[in-house]
N, CA, C and O atoms as CSV, one atom per row, in Angstrom:
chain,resi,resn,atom,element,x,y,z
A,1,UNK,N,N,-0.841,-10.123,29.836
A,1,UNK,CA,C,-1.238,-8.983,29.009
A,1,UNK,C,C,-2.086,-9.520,27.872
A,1,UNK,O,O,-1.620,-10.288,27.031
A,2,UNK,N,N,-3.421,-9.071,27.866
A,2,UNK,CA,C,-4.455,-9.300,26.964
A,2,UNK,C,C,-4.223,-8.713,25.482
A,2,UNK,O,O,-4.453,-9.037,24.317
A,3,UNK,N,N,-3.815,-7.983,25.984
A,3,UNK,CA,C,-3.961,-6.332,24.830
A,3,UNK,C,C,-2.834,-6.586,23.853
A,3,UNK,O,O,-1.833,-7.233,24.159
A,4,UNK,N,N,-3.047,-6.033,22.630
A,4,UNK,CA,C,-2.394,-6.145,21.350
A,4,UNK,C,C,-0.866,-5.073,21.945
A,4,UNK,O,O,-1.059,-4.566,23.050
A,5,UNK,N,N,-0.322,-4.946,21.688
A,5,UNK,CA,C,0.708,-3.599,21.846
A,5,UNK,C,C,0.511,-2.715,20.936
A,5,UNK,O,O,1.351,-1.819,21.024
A,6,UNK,N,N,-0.458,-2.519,19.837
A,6,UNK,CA,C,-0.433,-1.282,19.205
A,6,UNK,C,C,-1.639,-1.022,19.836
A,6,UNK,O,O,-2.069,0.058,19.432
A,7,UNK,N,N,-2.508,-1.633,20.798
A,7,UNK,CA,C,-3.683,-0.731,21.595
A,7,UNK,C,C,-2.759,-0.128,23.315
A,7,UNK,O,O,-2.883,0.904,23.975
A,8,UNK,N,N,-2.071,-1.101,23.455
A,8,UNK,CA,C,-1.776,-0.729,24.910
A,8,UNK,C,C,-0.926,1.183,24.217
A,8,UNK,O,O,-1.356,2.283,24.564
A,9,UNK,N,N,0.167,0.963,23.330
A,9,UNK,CA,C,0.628,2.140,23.187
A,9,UNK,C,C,-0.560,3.400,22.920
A,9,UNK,O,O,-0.545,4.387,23.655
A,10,UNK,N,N,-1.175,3.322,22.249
A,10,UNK,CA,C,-2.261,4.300,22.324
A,10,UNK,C,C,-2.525,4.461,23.367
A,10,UNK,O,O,-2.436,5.659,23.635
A,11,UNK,N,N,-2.988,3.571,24.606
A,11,UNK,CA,C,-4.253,3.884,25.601
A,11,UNK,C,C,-2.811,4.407,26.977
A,11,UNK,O,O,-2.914,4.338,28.201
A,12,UNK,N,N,-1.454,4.953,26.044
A,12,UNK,CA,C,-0.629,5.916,27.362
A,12,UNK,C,C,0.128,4.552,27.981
A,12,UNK,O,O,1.120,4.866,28.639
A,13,UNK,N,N,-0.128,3.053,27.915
A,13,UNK,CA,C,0.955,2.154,28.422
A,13,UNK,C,C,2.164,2.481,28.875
A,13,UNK,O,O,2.651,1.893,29.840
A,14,UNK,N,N,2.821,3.500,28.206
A,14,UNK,CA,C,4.401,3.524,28.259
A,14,UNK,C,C,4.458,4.141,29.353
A,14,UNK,O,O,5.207,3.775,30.259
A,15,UNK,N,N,3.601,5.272,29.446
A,15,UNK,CA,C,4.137,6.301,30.377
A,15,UNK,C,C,4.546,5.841,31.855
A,15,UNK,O,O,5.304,6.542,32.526
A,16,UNK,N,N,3.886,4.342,32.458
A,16,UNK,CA,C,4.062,3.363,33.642
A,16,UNK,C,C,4.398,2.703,33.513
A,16,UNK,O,O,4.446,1.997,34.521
A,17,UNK,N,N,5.217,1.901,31.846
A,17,UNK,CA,C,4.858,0.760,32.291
A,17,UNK,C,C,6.360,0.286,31.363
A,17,UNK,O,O,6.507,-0.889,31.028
A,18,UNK,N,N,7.356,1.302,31.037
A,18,UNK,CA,C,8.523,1.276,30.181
A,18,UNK,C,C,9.248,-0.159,30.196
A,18,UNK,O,O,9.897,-0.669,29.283
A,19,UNK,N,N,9.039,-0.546,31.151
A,19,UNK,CA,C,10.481,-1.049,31.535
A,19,UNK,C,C,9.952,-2.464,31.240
A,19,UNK,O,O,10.840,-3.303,31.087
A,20,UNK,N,N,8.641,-2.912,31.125
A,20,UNK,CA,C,7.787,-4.289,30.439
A,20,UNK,C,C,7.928,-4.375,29.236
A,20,UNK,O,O,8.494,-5.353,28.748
A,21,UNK,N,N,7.380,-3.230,28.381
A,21,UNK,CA,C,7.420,-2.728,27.086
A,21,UNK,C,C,9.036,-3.051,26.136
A,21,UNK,O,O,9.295,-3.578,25.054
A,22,UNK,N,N,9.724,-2.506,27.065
A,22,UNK,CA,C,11.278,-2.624,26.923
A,22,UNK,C,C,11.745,-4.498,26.500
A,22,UNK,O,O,12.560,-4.964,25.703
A,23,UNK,N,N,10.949,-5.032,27.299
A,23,UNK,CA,C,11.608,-6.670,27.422
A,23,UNK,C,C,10.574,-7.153,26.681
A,23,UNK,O,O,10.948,-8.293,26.407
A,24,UNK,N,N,9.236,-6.948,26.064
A,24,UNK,CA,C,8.659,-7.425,25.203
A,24,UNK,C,C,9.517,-7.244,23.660
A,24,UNK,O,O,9.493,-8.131,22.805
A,25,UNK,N,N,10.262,-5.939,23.491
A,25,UNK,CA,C,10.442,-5.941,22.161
A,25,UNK,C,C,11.822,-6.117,22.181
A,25,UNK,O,O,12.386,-5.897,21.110
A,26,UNK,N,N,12.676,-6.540,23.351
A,26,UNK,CA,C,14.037,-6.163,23.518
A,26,UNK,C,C,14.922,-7.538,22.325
A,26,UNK,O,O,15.967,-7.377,21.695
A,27,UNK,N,N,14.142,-8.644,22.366
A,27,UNK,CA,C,14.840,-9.744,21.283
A,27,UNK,C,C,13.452,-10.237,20.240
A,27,UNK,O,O,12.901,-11.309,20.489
A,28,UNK,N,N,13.002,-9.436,19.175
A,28,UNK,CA,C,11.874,-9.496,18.576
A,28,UNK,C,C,12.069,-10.721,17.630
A,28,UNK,O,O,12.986,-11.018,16.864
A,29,UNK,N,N,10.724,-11.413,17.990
A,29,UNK,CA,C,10.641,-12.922,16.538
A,29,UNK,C,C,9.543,-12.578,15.765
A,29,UNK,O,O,9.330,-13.312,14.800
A,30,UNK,N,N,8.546,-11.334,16.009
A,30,UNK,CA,C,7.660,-11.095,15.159
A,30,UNK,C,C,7.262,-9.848,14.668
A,30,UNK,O,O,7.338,-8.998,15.555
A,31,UNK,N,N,6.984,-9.538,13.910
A,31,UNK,CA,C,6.631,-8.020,13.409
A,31,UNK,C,C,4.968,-7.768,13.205
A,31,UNK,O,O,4.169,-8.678,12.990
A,32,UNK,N,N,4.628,-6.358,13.319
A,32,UNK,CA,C,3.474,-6.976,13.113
A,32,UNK,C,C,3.224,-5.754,11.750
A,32,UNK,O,O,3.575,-4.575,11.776
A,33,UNK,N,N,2.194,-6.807,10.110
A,33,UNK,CA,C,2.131,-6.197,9.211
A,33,UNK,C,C,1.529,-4.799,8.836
A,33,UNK,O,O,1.719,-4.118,7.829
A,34,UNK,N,N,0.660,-4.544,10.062
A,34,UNK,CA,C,-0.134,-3.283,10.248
A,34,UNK,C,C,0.150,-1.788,10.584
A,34,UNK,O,O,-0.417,-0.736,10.288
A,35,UNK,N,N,1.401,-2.149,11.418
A,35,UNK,CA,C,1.748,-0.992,12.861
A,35,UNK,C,C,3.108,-0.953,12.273
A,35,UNK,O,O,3.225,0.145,11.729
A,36,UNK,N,N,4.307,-1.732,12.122
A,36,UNK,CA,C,5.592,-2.395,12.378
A,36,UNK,C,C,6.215,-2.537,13.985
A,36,UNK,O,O,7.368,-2.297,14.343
A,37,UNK,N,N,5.657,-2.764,14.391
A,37,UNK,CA,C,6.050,-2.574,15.946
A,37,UNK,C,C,6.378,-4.471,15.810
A,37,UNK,O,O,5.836,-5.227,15.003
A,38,UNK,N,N,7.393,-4.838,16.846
A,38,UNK,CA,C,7.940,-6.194,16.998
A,38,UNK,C,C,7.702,-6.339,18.232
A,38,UNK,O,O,7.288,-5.460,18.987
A,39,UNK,N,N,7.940,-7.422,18.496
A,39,UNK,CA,C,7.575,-8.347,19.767
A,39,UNK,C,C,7.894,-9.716,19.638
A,39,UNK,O,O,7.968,-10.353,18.587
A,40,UNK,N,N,8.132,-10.239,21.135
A,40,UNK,CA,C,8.893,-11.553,20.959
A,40,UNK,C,C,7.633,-12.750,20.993
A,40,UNK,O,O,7.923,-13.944,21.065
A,41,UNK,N,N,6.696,-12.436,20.954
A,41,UNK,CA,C,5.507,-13.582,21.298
A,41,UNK,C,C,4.365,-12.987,20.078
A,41,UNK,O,O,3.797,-11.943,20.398
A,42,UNK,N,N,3.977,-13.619,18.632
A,42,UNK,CA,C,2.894,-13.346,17.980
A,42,UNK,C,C,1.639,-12.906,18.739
A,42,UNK,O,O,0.991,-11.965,18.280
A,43,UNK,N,N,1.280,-13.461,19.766
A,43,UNK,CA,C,-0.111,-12.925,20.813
A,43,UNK,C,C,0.261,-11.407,21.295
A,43,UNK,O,O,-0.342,-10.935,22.258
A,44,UNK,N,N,1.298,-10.622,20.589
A,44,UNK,CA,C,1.673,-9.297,21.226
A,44,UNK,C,C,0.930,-8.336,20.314
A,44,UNK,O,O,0.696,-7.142,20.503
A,45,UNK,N,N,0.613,-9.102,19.298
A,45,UNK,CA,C,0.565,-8.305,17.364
A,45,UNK,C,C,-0.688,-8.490,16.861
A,45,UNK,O,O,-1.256,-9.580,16.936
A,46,UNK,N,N,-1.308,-7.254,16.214
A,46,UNK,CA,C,-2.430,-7.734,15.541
A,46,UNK,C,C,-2.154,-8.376,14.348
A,46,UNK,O,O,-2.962,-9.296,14.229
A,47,UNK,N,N,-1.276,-8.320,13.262
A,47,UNK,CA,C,-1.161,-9.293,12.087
A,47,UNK,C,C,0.570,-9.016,12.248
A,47,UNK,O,O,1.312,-8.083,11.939
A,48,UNK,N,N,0.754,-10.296,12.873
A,48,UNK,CA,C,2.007,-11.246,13.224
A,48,UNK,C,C,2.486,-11.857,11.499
A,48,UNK,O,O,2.018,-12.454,10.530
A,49,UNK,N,N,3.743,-11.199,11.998
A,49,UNK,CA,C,4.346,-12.375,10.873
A,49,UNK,C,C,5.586,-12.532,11.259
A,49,UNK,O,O,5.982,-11.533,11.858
A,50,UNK,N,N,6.449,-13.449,11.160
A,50,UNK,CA,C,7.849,-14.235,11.776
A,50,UNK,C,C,8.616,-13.321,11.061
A,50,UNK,O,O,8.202,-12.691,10.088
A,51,UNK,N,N,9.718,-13.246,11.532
A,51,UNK,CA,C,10.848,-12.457,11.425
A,51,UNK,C,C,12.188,-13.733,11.244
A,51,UNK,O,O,12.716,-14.405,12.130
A,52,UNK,N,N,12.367,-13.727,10.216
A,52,UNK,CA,C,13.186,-14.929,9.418
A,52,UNK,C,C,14.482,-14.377,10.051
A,52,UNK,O,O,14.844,-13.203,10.135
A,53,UNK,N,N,15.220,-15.731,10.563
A,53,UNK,CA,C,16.615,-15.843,10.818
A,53,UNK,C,C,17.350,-15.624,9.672
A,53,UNK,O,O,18.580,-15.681,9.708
């Protein structure tokens, strides 16, 4: 997956594709400062920032 996740959600992603979406954010290490949407890999986020233990 190329795509940021705050473009895939816009461009309708979810509606096929839940159950990917689901395991990208299901144990999140990053947030992203723009959107707040999380994800476990910074390459998911347009401005990534770590999510402190």
């Amino acid at each position: 997956m190329s795509k940021k996740l705050c473009k895939l959600v816009k461009e309708e992603y979810l509606e096929d594709h839940m159950d990917d979406y689901l395991e990208i954010i299901k144990k999140p290490k990053y947030v992203c400062k723009k959107c707040g949407r999380v994800a476990d890999s910074e390459d998911r986020l347009c401005k990534p920032k770590k999510i402190k233990d």
